[in-house]
Structures are given as C-alpha cells and as structure tokens.
Backbone bond lengths (Angstrom), bond angles and torsions (degrees), N, CA, C in turn:
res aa  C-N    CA-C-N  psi(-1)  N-CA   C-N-CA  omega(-1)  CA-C   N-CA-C  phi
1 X - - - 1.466 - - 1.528 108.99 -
2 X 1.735 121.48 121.06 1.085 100.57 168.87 1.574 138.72 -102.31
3 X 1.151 122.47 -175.81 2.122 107.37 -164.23 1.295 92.84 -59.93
4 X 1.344 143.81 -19.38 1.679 114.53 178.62 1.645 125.59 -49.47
5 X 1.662 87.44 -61.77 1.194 125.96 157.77 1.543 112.38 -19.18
6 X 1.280 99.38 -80.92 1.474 115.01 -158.13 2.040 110.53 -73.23
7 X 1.645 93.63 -19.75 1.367 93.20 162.15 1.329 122.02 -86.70
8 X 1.218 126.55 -32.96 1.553 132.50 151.58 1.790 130.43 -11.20
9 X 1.842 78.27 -66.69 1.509 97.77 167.63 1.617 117.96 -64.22
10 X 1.062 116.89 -72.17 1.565 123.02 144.85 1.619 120.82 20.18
11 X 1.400 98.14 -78.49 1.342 121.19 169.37 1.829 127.71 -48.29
12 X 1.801 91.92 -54.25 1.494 112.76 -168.85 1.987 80.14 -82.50
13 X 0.869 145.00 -32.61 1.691 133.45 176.64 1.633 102.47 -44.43
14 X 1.685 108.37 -70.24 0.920 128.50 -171.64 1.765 118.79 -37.67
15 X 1.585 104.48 -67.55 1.554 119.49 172.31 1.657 97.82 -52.28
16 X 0.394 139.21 -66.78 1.580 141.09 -176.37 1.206 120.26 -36.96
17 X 2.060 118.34 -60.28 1.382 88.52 148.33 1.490 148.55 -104.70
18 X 1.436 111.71 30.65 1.394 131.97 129.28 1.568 119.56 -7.65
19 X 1.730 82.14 -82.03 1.732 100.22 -163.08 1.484 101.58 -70.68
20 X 1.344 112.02 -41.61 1.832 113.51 174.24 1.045 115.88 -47.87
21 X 1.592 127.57 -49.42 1.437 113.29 153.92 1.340 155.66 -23.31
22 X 1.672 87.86 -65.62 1.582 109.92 169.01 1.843 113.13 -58.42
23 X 1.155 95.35 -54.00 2.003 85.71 -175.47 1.558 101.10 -65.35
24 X 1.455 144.09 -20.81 1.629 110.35 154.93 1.169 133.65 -94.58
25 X 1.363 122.05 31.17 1.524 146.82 125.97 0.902 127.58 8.27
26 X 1.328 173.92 125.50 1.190 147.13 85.22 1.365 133.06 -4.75
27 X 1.355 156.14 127.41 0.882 150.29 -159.06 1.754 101.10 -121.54
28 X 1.135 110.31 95.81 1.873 104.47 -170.91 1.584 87.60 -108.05
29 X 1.634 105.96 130.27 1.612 115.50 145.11 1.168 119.59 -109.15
30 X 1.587 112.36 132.33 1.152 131.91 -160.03 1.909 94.94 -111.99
31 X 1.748 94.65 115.68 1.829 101.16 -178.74 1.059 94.90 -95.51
32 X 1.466 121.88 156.73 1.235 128.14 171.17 1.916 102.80 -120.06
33 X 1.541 94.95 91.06 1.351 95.64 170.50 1.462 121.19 -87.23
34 X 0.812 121.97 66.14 1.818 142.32 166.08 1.762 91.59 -129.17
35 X 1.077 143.91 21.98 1.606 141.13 -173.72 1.242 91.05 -140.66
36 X 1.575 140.45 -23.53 1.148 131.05 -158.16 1.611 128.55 -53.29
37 X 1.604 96.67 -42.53 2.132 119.25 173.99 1.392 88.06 -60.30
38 X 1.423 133.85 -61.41 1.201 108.64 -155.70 1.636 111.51 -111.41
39 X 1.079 115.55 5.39 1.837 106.89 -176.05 1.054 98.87 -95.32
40 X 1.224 99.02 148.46 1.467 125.49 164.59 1.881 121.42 -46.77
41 X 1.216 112.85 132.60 1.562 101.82 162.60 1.607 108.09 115.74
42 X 1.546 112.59 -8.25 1.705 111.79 166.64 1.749 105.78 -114.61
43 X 1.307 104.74 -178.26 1.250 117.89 -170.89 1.827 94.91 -144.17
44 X 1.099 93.48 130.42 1.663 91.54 -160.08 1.845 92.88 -94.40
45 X 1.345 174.82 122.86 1.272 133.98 112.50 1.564 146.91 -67.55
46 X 1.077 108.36 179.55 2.047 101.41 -171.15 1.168 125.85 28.53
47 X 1.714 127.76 25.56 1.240 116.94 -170.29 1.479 105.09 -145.02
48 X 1.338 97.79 177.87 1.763 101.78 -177.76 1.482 81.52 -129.81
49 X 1.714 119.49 116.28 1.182 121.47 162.41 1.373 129.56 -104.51
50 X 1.483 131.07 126.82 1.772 127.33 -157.61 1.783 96.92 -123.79
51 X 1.419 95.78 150.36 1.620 95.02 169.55 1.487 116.38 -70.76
52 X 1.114 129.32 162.74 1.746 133.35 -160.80 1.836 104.92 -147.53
53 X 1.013 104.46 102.35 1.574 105.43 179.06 1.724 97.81 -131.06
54 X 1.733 103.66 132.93 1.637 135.42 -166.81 1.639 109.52 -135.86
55 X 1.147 123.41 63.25 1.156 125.13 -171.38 1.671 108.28 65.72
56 X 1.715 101.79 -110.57 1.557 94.48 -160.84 2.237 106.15 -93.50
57 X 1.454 98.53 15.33 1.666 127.65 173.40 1.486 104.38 -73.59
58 X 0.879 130.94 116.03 1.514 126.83 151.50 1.985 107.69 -133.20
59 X 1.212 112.80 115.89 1.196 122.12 176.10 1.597 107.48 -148.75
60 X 1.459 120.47 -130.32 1.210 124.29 -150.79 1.365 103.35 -152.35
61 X 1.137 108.34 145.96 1.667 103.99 165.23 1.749 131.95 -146.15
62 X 1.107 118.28 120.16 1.860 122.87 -159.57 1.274 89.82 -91.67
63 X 1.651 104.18 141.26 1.448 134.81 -156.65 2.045 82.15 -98.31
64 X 1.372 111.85 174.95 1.766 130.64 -155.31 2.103 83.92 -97.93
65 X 0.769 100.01 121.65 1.944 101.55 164.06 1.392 100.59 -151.87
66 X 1.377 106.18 148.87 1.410 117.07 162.79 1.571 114.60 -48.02
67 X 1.275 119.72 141.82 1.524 129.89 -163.36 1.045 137.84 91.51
68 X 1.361 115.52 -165.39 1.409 114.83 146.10 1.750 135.51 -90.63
69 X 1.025 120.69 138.83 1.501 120.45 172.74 1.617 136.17 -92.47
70 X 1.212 131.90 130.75 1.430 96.99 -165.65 1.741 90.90 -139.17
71 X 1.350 144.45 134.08 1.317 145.41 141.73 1.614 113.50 -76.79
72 X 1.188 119.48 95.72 1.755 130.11 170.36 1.561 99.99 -81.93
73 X 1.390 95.21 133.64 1.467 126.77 -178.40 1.832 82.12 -86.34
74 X 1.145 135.01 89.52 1.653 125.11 166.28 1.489 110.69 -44.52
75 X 1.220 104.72 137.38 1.879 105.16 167.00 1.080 114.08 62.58
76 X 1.825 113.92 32.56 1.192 119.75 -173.30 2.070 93.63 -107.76
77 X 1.015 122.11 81.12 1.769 134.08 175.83 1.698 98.03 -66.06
78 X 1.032 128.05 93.93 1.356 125.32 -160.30 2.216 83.76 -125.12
79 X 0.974 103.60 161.30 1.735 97.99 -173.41 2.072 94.08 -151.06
80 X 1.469 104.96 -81.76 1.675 127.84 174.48 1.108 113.90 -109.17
81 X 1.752 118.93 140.06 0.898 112.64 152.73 1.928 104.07 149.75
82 X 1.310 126.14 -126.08 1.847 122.46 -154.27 1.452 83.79 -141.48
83 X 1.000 117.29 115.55 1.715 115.06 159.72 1.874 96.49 -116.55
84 X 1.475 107.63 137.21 1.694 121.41 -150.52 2.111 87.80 -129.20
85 X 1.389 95.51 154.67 1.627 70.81 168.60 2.096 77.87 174.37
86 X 1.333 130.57 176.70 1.339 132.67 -171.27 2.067 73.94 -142.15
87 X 1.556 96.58 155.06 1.625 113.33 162.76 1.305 91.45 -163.72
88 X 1.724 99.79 -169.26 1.167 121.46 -137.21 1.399 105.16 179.51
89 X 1.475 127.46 97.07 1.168 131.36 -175.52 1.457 113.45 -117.62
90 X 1.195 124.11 -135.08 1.811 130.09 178.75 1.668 109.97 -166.46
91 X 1.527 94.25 130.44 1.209 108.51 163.37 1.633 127.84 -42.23
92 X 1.070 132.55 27.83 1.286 137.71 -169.82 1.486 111.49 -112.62
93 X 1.627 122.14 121.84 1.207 120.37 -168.93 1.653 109.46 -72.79
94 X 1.496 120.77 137.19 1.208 146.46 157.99 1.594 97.78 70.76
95 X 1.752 125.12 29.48 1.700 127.23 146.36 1.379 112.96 -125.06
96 X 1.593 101.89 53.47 1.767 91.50 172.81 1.612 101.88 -162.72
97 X 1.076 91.58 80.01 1.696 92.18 174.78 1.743 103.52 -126.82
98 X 1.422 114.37 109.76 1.165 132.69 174.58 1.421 129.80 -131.31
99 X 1.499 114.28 138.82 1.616 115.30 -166.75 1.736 100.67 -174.64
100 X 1.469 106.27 -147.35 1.197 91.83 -161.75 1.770 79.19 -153.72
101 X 1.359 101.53 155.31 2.044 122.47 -173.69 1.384 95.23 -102.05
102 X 1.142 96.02 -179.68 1.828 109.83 179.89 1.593 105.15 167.03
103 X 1.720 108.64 164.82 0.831 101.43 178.18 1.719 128.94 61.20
104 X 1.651 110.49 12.10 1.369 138.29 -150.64 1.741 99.09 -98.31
105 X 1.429 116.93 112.56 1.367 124.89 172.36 1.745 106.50 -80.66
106 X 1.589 112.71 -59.27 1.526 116.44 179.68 1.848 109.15 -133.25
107 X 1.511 108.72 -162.75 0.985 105.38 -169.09 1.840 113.97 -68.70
108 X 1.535 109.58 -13.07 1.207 127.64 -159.20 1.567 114.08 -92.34
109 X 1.703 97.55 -44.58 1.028 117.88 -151.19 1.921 107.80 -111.70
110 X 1.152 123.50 88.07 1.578 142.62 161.68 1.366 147.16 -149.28
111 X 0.982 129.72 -158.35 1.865 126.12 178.11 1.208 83.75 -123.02
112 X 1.287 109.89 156.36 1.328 131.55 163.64 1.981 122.32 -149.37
113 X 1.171 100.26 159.21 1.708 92.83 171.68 1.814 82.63 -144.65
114 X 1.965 89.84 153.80 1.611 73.60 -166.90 1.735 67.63 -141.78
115 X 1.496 112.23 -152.24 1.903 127.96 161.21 1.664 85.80 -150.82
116 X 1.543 77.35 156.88 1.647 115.22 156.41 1.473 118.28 -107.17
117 X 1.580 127.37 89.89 1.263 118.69 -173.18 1.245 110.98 -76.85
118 X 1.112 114.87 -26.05 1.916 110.46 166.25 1.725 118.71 -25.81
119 X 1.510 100.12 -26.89 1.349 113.56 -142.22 1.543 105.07 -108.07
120 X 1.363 98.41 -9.66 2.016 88.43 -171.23 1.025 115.70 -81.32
121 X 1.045 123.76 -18.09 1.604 129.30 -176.46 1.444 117.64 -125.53
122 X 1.260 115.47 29.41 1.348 131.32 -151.88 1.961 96.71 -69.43
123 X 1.412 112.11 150.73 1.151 88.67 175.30 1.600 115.68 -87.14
124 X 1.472 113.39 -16.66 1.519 133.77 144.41 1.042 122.09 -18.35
125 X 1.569 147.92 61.53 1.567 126.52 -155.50 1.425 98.98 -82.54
126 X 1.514 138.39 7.88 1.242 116.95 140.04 1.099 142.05 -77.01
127 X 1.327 119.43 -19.82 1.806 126.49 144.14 1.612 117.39 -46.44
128 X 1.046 99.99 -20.95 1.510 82.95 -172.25 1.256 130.07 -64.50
129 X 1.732 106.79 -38.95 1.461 131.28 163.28 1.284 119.97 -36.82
130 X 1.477 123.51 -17.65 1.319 129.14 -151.24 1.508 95.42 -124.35
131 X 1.120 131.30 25.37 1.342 134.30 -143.38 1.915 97.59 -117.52
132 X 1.441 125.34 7.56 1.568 126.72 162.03 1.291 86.97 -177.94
133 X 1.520 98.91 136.74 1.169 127.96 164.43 1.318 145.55 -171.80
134 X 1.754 119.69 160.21 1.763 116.31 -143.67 1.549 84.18 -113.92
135 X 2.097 90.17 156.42 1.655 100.58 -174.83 1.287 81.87 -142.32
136 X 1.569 103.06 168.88 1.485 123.69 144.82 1.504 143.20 -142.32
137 X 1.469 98.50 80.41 1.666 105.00 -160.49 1.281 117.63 -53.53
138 X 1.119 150.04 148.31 1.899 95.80 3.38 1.182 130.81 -98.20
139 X 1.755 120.60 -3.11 0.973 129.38 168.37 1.570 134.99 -86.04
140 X 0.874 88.66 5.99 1.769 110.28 177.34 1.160 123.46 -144.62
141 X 1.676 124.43 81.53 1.149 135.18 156.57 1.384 126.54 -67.20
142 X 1.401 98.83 162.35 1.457 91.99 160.09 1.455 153.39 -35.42
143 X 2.082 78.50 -57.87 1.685 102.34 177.21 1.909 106.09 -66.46
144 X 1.642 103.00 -27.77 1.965 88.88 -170.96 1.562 91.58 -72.89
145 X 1.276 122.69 -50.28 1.636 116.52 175.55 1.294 124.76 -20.92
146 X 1.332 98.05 -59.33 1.387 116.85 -166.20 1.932 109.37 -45.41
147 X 1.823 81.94 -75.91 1.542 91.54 167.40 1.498 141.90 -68.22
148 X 1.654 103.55 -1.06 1.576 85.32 179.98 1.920 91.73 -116.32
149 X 1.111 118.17 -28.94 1.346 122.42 171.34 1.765 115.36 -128.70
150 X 1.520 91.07 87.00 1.058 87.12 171.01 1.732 130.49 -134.05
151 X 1.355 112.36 153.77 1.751 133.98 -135.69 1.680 114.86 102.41
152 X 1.729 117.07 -30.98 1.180 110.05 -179.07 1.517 133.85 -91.95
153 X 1.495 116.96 20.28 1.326 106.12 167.58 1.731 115.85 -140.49
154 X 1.811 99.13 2.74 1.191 101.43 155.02 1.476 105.76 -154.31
155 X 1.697 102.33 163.74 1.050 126.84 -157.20 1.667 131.60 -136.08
156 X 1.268 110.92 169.66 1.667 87.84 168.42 1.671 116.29 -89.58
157 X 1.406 108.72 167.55 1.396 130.10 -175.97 1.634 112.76 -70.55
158 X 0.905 119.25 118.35 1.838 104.03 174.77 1.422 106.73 -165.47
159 X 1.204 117.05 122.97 1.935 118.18 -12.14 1.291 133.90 -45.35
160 X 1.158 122.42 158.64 1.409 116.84 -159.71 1.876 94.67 -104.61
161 X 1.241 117.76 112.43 1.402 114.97 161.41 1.191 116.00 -44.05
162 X 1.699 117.71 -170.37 1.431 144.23 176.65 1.624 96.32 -95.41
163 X 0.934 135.15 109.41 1.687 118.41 -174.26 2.002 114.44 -85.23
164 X 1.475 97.04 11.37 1.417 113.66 165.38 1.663 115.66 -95.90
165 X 1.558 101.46 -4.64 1.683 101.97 -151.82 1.410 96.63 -132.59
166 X 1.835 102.37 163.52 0.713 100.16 173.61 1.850 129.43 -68.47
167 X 2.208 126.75 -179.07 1.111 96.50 -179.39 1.509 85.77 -163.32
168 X 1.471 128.26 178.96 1.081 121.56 169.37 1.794 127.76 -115.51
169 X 0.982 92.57 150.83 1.808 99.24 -176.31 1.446 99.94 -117.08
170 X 1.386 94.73 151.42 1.460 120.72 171.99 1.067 108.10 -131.34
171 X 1.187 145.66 131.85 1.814 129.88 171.06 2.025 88.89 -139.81
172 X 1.421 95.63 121.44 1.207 120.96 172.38 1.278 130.05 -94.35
173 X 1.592 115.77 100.50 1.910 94.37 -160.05 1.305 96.54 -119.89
174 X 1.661 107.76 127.33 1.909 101.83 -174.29 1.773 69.39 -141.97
175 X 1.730 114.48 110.18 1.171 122.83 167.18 1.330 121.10 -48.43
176 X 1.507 147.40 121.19 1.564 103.14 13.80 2.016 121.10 -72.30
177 X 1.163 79.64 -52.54 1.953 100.52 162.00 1.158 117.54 -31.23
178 X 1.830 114.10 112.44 1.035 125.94 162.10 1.768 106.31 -111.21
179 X 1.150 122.56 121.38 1.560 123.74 171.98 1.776 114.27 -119.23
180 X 1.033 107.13 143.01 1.360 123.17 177.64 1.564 137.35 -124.11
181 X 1.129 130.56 113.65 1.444 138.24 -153.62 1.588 103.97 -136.73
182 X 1.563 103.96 137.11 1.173 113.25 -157.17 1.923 92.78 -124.64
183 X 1.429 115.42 147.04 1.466 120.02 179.92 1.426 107.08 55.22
184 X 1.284 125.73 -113.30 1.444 127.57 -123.78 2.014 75.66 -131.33
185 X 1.002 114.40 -35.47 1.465 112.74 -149.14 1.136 120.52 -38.95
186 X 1.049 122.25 175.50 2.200 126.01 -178.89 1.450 105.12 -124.73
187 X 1.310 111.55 -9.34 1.474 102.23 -174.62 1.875 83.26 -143.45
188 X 2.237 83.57 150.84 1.688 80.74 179.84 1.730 129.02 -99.86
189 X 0.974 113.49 140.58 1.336 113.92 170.11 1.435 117.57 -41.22
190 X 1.700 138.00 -24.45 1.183 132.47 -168.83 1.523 100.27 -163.16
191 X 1.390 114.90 104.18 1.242 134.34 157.46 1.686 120.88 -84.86
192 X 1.083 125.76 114.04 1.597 120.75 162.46 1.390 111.62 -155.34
193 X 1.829 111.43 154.63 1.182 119.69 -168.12 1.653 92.07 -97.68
194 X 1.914 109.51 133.47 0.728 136.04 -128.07 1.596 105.65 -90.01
195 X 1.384 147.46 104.35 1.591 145.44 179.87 1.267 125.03 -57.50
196 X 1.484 97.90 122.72 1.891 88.21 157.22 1.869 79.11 112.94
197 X 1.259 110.64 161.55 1.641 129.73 173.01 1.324 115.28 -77.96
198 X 1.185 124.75 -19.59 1.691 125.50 -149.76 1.455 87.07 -68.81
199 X 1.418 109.32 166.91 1.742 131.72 178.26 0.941 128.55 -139.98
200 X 1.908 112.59 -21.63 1.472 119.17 153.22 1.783 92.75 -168.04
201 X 1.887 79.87 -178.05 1.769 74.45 -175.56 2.035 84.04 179.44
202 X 1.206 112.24 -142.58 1.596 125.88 177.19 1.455 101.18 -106.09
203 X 1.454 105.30 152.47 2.028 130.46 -177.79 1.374 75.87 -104.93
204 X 1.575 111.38 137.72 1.362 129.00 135.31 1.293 106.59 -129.53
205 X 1.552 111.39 151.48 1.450 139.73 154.00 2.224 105.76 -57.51
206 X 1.397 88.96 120.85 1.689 81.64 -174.79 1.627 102.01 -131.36
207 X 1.235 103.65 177.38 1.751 122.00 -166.77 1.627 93.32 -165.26
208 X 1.706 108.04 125.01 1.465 100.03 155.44 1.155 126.65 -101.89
209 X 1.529 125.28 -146.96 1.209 123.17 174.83 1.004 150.03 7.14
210 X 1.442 162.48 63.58 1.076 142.66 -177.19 2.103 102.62 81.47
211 X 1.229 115.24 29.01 1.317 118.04 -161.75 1.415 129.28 -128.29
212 X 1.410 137.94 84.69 1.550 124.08 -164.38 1.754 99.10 -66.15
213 X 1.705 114.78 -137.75 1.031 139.03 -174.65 1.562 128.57 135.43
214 X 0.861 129.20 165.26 1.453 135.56 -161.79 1.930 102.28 -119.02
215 X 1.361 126.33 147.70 1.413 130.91 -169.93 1.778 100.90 -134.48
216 X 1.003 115.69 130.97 1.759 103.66 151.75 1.719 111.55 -164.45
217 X 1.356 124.58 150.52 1.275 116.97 162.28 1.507 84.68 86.21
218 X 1.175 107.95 64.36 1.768 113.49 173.54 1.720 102.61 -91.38
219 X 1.282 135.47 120.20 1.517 134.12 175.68 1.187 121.83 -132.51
220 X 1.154 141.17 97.79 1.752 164.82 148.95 1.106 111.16 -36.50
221 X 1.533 135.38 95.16 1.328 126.57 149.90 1.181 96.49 -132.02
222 X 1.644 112.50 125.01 1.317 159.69 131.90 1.651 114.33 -25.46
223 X 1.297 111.75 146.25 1.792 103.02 -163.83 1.420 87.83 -96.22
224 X 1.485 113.96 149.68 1.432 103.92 171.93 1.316 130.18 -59.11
C-alpha cells in the first residue's frame, strides 16, 4: 500500500468517525427569548409581551389579561423529544397559572403542561395536589379532567419551588408518555399517557387566565 493510499484511508477513517459522532448528537436549540417583542418568527396572542433582563436572566415577560395567553414559536414542527425552559410566577391564589403548549395546531387547539404556584405551598394541603398539570384542548380540559379523572393528570410539585421565584422545567415527551421534572430532580413530579391524536404541531410559551409570568432559557431538543 502506498502513503497516498494509506493517507486516503486515513482521512475516510477519520470523516467517518466524525459523522458517527454527530448522528448520536443531541440536537439542542437554544431560543433566545429576550428577541421575542421584536424578532421575527412568533405570533404573540392575548398578551402584551416585554423583554426582561435580572442580572445574568434575560427572557421575557406577559403582562395579566383576561384569558388565555399564548407566544407561538411559528414553524416550530416539534413531534418527540425535551422541551427545557426557567419561569416565574406569583404566589397569588387563582392569577398564576404558567407552563408551556406544544404539539399546538391553533390558538384553540394543543397540549399543554402548565403549574399553579399559588399552590405549592398552599396552606390548603388539598391544593397542593393540584399544583402541575397536563391538558389537551379542546377536548380535554382541566375542569373535564378534573371531574371524570381525577388525581390523574395533575399533581403535586416535588421539590417544591419558591412559588415567588424563579424554577426549572423539563417536560419530556416520548409518545404516549409525557413526564415532567422540575429543578434538579431525577424522578418526575407528573407522569401521564398523553390525550388526543395529535403527533406534532408548534411550542408556545403560555399563561392562563387572568395571569402574567416571566420565561427564560427556552431549549428544544428533538429526539433523534
């Protein structure tokens, strides 16, 4: 064999495991929601959204309106996989319900997992139970949840955040299984098999009722 040759091969070794690398990858997109008011590529509804910078924090934050609120990532085809994100709600009973959509065709129509921070530390220890939880509009609300299965699609928080502070989410979606883990944890606070047909659709940042909240450290990885 001569060194052409043998550097050739060399080369084609090399690229090879290159590329072998790359396809067991992770693929993380990193949003920069401090661009959200003014970049291109979301669709804001019911809300007034402002940039939010806290020292080494820069995210976003939706003002209190009647309804629901939703920031759509447009052309966001999201199906499997880790949606990552930090918020920040308020101890105030029945104005703080915040989380995040997916799997979202229109303003009407998505999954969502959101929390009630009112609720984690409630002195109510029957609120507490109620303290994160998964939907699938439009046929699966809360309230039908509630009453026809209810304990099974929300739950309590544990660990229990600061419900003044900020905290972290994980929401893990490997169809049917959706699981959710908050801070540091290893195991999730809210396991359920997942409603409704959809398979993918658009991530939005959401707020209901009568509810602002704070967003930052938005992260997209897609299952390989």
């Amino acid at each position: 064999m001569n060194k052409n040759t043998l550097s050739t091969l060399c080369v084609l070794l090399v690229f090879s495991w290159f590329f072998t690398g790359l396809q067991g990858q992770e693929i993380k997109n990193i949003i920069d929601l401090s661009k959200v008011p003014e970049g291109k590529g979301w669709k804001i509804v019911n809300r007034t959204v402002t940039p939010l910078e806290e020292g080494s924090i820069k995210g976003l934050h939706f003002d209190e309106k009647p309804g629901q609120g939703i920031a759509w990532l447009e052309n966001s085809q999201f199906t499997t996989g880790e949606i990552e994100f930090d918020i920040r709600g308020k101890d105030v009973l029945q104005q703080s319900f915040i989380g995040v959509a997916f799997w979202g065709l229109n303003d009407e129509t998505y999954d969502a997992v959101y929390f009630r921070p009112f609720n984690f530390k409630n002195p109510d220890t029957t609120r507490r139970v109620n303290a994160v939880q998964y939907v699938s509009h439009p046929d699966f609300t809360w309230q039908k949840l509630r009453a026809e299965k209810p304990g099974q699609y929300e739950k309590p928080v544990n660990p229990v955040p600061d419900p003044n502070g900020w905290f972290h989410v994980r929401v893990s979606i490997a169809k049917p299984v959706i699981k959710v883990f908050v801070n540091d944890a290893t195991e999730p606070c809210l396991t359920v098999d997942c409603l409704g047909n959809r398979e993918s659709g658009m991530i939005g940042l959401w707020v209901g009722n009568g509810s602002g909240g704070d967003f930052a450290n938005l992260v997209i990885t897609p299952s390989k």
